[in-house]
C-alpha positions as CSV (number, residue, x, y, z in Angstrom):
1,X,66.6,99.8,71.5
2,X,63.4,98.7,73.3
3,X,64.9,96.5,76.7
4,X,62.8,95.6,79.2
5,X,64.4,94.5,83.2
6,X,62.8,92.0,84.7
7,X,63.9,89.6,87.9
8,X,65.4,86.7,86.3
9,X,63.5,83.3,87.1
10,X,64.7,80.2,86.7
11,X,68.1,78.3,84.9
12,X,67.6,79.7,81.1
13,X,67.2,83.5,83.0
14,X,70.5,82.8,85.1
15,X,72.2,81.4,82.5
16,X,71.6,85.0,80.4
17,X,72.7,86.7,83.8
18,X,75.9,84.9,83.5
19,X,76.6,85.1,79.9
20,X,76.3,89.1,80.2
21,X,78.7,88.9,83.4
22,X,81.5,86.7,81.4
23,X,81.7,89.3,78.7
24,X,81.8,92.0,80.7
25,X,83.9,91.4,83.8
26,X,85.9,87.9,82.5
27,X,86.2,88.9,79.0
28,X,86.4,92.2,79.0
29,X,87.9,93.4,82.0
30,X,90.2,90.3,82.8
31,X,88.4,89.4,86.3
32,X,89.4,85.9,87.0
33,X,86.4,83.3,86.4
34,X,86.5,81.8,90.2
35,X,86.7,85.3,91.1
36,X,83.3,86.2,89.3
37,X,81.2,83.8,90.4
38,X,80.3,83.2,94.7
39,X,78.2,82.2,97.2
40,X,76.1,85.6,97.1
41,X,74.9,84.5,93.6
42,X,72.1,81.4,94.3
43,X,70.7,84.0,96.8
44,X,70.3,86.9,95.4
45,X,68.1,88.7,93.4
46,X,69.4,88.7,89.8
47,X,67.7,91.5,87.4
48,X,68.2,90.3,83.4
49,X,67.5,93.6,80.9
50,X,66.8,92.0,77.7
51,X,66.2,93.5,74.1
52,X,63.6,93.3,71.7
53,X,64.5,89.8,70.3
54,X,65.0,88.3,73.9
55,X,68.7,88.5,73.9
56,X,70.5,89.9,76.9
57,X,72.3,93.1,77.4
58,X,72.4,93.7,81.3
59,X,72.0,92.5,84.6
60,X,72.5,93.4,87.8
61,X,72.2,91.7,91.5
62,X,70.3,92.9,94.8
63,X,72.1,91.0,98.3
64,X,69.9,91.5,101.0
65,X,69.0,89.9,104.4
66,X,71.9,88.0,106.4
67,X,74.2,88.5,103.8
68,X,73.7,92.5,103.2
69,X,74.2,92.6,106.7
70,X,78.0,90.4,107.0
71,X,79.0,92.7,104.1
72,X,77.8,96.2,105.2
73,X,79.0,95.2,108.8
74,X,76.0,95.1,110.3
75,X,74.0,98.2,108.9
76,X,70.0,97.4,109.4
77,X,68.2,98.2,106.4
78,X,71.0,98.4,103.5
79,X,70.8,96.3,101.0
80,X,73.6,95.6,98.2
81,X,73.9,96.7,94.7
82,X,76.5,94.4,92.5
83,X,77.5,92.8,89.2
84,X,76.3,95.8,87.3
85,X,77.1,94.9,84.1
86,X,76.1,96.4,80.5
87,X,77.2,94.7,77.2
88,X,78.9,97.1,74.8
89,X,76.4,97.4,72.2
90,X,73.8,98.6,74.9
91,X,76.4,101.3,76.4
92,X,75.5,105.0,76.7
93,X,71.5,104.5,76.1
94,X,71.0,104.9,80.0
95,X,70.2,101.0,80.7
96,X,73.1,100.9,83.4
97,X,71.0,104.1,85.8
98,X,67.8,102.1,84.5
99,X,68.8,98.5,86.2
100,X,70.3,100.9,89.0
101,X,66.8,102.4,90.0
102,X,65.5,98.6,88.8
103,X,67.6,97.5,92.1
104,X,66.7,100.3,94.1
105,X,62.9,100.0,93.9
106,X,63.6,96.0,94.3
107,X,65.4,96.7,97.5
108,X,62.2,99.2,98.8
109,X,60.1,96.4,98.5
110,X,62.2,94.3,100.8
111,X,62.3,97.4,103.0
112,X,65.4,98.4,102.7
113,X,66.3,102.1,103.5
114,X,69.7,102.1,102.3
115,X,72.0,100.8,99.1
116,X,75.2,100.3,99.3
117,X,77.6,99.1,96.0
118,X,81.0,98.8,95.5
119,X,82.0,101.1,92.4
120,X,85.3,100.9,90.2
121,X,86.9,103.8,90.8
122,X,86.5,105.0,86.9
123,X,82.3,104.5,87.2
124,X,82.6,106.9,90.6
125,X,80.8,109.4,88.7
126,X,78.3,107.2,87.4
127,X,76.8,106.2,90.7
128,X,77.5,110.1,91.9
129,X,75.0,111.6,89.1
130,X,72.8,109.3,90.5
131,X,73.1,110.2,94.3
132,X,75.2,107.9,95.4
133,X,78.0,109.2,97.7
134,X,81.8,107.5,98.3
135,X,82.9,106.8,101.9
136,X,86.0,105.5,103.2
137,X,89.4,104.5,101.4
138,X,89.8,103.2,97.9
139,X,90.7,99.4,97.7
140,X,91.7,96.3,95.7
141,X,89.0,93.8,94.4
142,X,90.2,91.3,91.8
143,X,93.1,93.6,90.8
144,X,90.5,97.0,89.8
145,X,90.1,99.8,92.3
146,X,87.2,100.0,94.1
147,X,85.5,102.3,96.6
148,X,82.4,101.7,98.8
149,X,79.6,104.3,97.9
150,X,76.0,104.6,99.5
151,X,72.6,106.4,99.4
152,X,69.9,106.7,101.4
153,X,66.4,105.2,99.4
């Protein structure tokens, strides 16, 4: 499958953002729909990976600026990874480390030196293969374990 990643622009871009994050994290994984969606979102910087016909099959999101900085507690130059979300059908063809390095290079160009994300526990070895490392204890986000993990850009 031929997908490109691009920064999504505009309403009909967000709206394939969102349609990817429902089946993944509402459908599929149960995550309550007030839950999903938050004030980080109009904000961010939404990547959209779309296949050959246009349709959607991943996204991701970059926080930066003020709000990296709230969430990280303050760390100058990380940036935040989230929302990484991959529909079935484009599972296991490497477009979930693609939109990962997607984010990365999109937080270099705002200067950032550091990523942080917040992994589910059972995609820990995901981020590890590529570099990431856990810190601290894991916790509860909207009922899945989760546990902070970082790496150095």
């Amino acid at each position: 499958m031929t997908v490109t990643i691009r920064v999504a622009r505009g309403e009909a871009d967000l709206a394939l953002v969102h349609e990817v994050r429902r089946e993944v994290f509402i459908v599929e994984q149960g995550i309550a729909e007030e839950e999903e969606w938050d004030d980080l979102d109009p904000t961010s910087e939404h990547l959209l990976a779309v296949g050959p016909e246009g349709e959607p099959v991943g996204t991701a999101r970059l926080i930066f600026g003020e709000q990296a900085l709230g969430i990280t507690g303050g760390v100058a130059g990380r940036v935040l990874l989230g929302r990484l979300a991959v529909l079935k059908t484009a599972r296991g063809t490497g477009l979930g480390a693609e939109l990962v390095r997607a984010v990365e290079a999109a937080g270099r160009e705002r200067g950032a030196r550091e990523m942080e994300l917040h992994a589910q526990v059972q995609a820990l070895g995901f981020y590890e293969r590529l570099g990431y490392a856990a810190e601290g204890p894991v916790y509860d986000d909207a009922g899945i374990p989760h546990r902070t993990m970082t790496r150095v850009l």
